[in-house]
N, C-alpha and C positions, 0 to 999 in steps of 0.2 A: 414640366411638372416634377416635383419634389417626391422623389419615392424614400421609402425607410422599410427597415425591417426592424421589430421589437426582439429585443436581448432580455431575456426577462430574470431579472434578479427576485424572482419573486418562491418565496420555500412551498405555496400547496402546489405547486407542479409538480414538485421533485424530480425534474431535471439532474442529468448523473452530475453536473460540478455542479449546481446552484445549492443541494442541497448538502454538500460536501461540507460547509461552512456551519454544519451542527455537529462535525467530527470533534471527538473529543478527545483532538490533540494528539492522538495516538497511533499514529502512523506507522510506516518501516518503509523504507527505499532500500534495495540492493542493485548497485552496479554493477555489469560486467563487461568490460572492453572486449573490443573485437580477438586484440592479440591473445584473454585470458579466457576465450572461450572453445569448447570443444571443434567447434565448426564453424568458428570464424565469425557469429553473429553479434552484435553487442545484444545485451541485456537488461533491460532494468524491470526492479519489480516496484510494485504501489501497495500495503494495505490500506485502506482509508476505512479509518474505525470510527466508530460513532451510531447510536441510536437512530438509526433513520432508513427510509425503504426507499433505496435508489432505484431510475428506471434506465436502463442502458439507454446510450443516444445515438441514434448513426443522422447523421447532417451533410447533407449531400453537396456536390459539389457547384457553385455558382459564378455567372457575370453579372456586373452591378453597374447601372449606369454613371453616367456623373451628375452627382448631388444626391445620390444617394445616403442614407446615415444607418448608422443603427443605433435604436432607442434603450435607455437602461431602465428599468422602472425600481423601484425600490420593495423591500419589503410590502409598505403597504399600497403598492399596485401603483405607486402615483410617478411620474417620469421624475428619475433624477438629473436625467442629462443627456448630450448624443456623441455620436462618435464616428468621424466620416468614414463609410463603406470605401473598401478596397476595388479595384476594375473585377475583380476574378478573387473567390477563395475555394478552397482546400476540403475535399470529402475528407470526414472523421468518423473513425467508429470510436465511441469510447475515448478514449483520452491517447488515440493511434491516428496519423491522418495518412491521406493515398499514398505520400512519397515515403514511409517507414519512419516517421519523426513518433516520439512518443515524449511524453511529457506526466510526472509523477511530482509528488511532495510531501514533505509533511511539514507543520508547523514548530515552529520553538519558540515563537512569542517575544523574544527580547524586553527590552527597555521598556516597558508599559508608556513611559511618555510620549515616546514617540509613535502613539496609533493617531491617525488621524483621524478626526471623526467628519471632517468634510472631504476629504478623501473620495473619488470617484470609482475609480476601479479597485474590485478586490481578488484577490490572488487566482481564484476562480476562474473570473470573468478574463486573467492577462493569458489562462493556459490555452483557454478557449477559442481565444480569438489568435493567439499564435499559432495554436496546430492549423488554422484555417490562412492562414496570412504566409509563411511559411515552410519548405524545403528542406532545413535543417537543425542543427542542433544553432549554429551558430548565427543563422537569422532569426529564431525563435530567442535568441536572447535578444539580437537586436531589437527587435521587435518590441517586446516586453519592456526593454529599457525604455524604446522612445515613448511606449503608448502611457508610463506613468511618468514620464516627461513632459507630456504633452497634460493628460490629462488629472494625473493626481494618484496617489496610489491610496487604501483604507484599509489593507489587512495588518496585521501584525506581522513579526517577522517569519521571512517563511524560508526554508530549503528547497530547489528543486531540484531535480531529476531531468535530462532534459538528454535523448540519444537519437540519434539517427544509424545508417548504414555502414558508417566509420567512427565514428566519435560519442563518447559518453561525457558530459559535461553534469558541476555543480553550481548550480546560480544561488546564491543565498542574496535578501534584498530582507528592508526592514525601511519602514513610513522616517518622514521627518519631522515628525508632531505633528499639532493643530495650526491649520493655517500656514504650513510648509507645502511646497513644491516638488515632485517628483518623486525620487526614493535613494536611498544608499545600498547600492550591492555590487558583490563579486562573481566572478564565475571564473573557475578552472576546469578546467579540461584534463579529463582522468588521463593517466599516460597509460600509453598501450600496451600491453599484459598485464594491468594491475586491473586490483575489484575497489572498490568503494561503499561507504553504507552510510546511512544519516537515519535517525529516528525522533523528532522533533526537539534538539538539539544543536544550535550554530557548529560546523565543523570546520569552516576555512578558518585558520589562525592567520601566519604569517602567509603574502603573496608577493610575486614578482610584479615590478610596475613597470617594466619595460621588457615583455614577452607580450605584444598581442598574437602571439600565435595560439599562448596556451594561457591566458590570464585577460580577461576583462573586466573592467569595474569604473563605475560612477566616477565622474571627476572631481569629486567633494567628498568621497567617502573619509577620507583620513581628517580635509578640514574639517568637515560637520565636527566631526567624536572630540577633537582638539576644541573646537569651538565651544562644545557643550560639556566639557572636564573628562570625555571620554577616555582619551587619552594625552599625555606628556612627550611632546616632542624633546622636552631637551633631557627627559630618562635616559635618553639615547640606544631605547629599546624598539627593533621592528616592531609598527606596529602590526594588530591582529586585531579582525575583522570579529571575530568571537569573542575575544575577551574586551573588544570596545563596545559592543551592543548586545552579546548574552554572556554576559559571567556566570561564570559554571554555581551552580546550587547544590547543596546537598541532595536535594529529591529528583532533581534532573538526572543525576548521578546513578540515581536506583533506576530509576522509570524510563532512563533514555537511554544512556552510554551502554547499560549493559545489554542489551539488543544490539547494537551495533559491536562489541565485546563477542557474543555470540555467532553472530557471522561470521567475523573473521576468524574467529577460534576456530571455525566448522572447516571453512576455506583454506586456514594454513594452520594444522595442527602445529606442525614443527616447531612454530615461533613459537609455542608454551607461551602464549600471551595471559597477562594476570589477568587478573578479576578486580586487582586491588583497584584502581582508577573508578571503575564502576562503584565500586562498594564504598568510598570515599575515602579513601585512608591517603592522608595529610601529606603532602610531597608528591604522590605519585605523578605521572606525566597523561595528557590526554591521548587517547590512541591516533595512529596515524589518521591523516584522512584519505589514502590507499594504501593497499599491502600487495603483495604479489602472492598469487596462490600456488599451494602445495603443486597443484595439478589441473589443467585444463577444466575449466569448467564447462559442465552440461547444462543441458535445458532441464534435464529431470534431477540434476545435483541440488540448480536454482530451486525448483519444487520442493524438495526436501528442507534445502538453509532457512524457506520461508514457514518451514513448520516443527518450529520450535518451541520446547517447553523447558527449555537451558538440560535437557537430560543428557545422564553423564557425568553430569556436572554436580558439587554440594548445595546449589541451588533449585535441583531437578522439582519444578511443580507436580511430580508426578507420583512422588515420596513425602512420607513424614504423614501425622496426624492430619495436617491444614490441606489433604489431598481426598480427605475421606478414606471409606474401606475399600474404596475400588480405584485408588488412584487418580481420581478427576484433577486433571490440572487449572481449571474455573477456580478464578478469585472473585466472588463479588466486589461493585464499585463501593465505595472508593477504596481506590489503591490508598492512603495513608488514613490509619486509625490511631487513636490512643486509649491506653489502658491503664488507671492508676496514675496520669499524670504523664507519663512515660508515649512520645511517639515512638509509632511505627509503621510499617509500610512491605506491602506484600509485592512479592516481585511480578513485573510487569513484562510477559514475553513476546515473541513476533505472533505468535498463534494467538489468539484471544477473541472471546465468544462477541466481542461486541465489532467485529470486523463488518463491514455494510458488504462490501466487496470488496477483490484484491485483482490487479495483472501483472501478467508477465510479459514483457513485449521483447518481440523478435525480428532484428533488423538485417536485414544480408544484403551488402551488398551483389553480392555473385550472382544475384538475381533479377530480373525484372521488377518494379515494385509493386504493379499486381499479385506478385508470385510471394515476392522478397518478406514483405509485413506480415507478422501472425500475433494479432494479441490474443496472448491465454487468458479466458477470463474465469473469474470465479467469484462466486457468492457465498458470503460468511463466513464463519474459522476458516483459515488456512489449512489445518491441519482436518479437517474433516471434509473439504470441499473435494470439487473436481475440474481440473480446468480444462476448458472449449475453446480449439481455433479457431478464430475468428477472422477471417484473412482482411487485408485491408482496404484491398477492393471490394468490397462486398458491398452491396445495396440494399439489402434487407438484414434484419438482424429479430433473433427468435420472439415470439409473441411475448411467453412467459417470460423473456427478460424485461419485456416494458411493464409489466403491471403490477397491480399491487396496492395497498395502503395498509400503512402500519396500523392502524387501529383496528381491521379486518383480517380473520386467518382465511389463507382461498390456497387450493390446491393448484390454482391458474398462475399463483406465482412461483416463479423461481426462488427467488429472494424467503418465500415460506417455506418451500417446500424443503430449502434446506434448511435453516432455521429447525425446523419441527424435528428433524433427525438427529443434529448436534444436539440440538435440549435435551432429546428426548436418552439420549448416548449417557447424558450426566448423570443419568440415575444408577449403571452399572459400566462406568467407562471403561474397565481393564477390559472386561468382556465386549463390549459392544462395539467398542473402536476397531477390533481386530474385523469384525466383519464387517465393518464400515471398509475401512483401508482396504479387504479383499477385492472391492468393488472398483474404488476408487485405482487401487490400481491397472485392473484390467482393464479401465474405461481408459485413462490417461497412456499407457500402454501400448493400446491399442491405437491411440492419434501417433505417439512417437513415431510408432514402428512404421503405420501406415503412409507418414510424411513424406518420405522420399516416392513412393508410388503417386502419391496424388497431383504430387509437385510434376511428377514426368509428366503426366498425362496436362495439367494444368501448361509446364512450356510447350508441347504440342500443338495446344488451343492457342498459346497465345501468335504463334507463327502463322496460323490458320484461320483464328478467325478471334481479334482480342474480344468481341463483344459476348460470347459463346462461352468465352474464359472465366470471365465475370459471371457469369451465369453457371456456370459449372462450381465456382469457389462459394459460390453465396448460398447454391442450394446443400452444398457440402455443410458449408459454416452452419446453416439454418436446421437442416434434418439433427447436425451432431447437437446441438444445443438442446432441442427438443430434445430426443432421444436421450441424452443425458440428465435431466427432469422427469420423466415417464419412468425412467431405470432408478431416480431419488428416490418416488413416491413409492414406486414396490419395495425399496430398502428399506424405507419407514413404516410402510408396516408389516415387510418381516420382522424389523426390529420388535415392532409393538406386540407379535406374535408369540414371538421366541421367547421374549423375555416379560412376557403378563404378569402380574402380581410378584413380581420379584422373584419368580421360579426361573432356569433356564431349561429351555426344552434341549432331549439329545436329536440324533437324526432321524429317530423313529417319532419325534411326536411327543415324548414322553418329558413330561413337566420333574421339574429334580429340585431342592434346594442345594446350595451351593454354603451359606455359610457367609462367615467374614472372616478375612486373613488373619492369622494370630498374632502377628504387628501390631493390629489395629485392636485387636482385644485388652490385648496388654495395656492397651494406650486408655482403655475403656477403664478398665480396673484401676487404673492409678489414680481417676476421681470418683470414682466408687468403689472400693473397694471388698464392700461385703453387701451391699446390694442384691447382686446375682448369684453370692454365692450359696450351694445347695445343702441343707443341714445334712448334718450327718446320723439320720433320726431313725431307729426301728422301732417298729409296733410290738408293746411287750405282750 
């Protein structure tokens, strides 16, 4: 008998990748190698932004007989196709699988002609089935290469992220138009003590073609681009992977590089890295695609670099008139407007309201992989969330991370629950993020600290009884995710408390006005200028 199992490509599930592909484009990856890491972990982070209410997925781990398939169905529910099942795959929580592989992206779209529109698998469905297929950084690309070799790839071009125990790798791949075969991509291999970053922007340029230790890639990638005017071999210029399938754009420039600008600038002050690249000024050079940082990075540095509003900096969204009087660094979409003829375009940071979810994944070697794997996870802005270990052995995963439907507010999801506090933060951000962050810190904190105890007692269990181990890490992962929701909803409505009608309460209870900053008065006056102001009138 013919068994299968259904792969459902279908968006009213909202499964955490299927519905990933409403992201709007607006991703951020940070790498961090083993050697550039405080403790030796590799690190990568994911925001995946976009309008849509993701439900976390843990996918357990299975044998599959022979003839087994698994079915793709399409948007509208109908099969597109099948895909022969592997003997044995791979427990995943989240986009982390049992051996510490972890797998992130963002998109940069390239060459528009090359999307395939009969195209089989789409970028989703290749992460998916890799973490489940897959041991490392470097069979997960194998992987990925053969399955849209085999079967055809449909996304546009994408960046991934892709790390295990030892190594953090960059796969970048892009379709061969309609009615093409396969795909064209590269993958490097970060070198060890450097960091990496990609924000839905091609980043590999030039690559070595005889390093498969640290360089893999398509064997048609340079013919395809040469074939289709990509590029000029007899320029007698290396080619680049970036500039034969995404040449850089002006608005790319605002909305993408300078994220990735940011990072780095965070991670190696020293270099005094410009801005100009980001900002488009004519000659500049694209930034590396790894640097080596100032100083060993942390788990709670990563935390920080992903909660960014460029501050600091002359682009700080958290200053100027277009912040409001409390600072909010919220732009509404769309990022580019025109005024009088005249474009422009509001800057675009890693923090941003329209984030579904974000992780941070944590690989160590030095450990068992029960022990070793922790993806942090978090729901919505970066900079106002709070991230839950999640270990990767785990068997269950918290209730309120599965539910949800965006057209419904419910206090049963995670996904609203935070939502309702960052929104609700915009009305008075200087003030309300500060007791936001109180929390968020002592919550986050409180996992760091606790880590090395939990881990002891965790290898204990594992010498003594691994099944017990499992059980010990999952009800950890399961209480702290709850517990971290339950501790939301009380912050949301202290907030709604504290701050009622635009008053702020003191610590007694007592309701106050507060006013608006005299920065922002001034800013007020300058298109009114006598509007407000009060006569200078006695009663004779």
């Amino acid at each position: 008998m013919i068994r299968k199992s259904i792969f459902l490509v279908c968006f009213c599930l909202m499964s955490l990748l299927v519905v990933n592909q409403w992201a709007d484009d607006d991703c951020s990856s940070f790498l961090v190698t083993k050697g550039a890491s405080k403790d030796g972990s590799v690190l990568i982070t994911y925001t995946c932004d976009g309008e849509f209410l993701p439900h976390l997925e843990y996918i357990p781990a299975q044998d599959h007989k022979p003839g087994e398939f698994i079915e793709i169905l399409g948007r509208d529910g109908k099969l597109k196709g099948k895909i022969a099942q592997v003997p044995h795959t791979y427990a995943v929580v989240g986009l982390m699988n049992e051996y510490q592989l972890a797998i992130g992206e963002t998109t940069f779209g390239g060459r528009r002609e090359l999307r395939n529109p009969e195209g089989f698998l789409h970028y989703f469905t290749l992460m998916k089935l890799a973490l489940q297929r897959a041991k490392t950084a470097r069979e997960a690309i194998k992987v990925m290469a053969s399955l849209v070799e085999e079967y055809g790839y449909a996304s546009s071009g994408e960046s991934f992220s892709i790390a295990d125990t030892k190594e953090a790798w960059i796969m970048e791949m892009i379709g061969p138009g309609p009615g093409g075969k396969g795909a064209n991509w590269v993958a490097l291999r970060i070198p060890d003590g450097y960091i990496s970053a990609h924000a839905n922007m091609s980043r590999i340029g030039e690559f070595p073609l005889n390093d498969p230790e640290n360089c893999l890639y398509s064997k048609d990638v340079i013919s395809f681009a040469e074939k289709k005017g990509y590029y000029d071999k007899k320029s007698r210029k290396s080619f680049s992977f970036r500039y034969a399938y995404h040449p850089p754009e002006p608005d790319s420039l605002r909305t993408c590089a300078a994220r990735v600008w940011s990072m780095f600038r965070r991670s190696a002050p020293s270099m005094n890295l410009s801005p100009d690249f980001q900002r488009g000024v004519e000659g500049t050079k694209p930034y590396p695609l790894w640097i080596k940082p100032d100083k060993k990075i942390s788990l709670h540095d990563v935390m920080n670099i992903m909660r960014d509003h460029y501050e600091g900096t002359p682009f700080d969204m958290t200053k100027g008139v277009d912040a409001g009087p409390f600072g909010c660094p919220v732009r509404c979409r769309g990022l580019t407007w025109e005024v009088d003829g005249v474009k422009y375009s509001w800057e675009r940071p890693i923090s941003t309201q329209q984030t579904a979810f974000s992780f941070i994944s944590q690989s160590r070697d030095w450990l068992p992989n029960v022990v070793g794997g922790v993806y942090w996870y978090g729901w919505d802005d970066t900079y106002t969330t709070c991230y839950v270990p999640l270990y990767c052995c785990i068997k269950d995963i918290p209730e309120t991370f599965t539910r949800g439907d965006i057209q419904e507010f419910s206090w049963d999801s995670a996904w609203w629950v935070f939502n309702f506090v960052a929104n609700y933060a915009n009305l008075k951000y200087s003030y309300m993020v500060k007791d936001i962050q109180k929390v968020q810190a002592a919550l986050e904190g409180q996992f760091i600290s606790l880590q090395p105890v939990i881990e002891k007692t965790a290898i204990d269990l594992y010498k003594k009884d691994p099944e017990l181990l499992v059980r010990y890490l999952t009800n950890y992962s399961v209480t702290n995710g709850e517990m971290v929701v339950k501790r939301w909803i009380e912050l949301g409505e202290f907030l709604l408390t504290k701050y009622n009608d635009g008053y702020v309460k003191n610590e007694r209870g007592r309701a106050r006005g507060v006013g608006y900053p005299s920065e922002w008065l001034r800013e007020v006056l300058k298109s009114k200028p006598e509007q407000f102001k009060l006569p200078a009138w006695r009663e004779k």
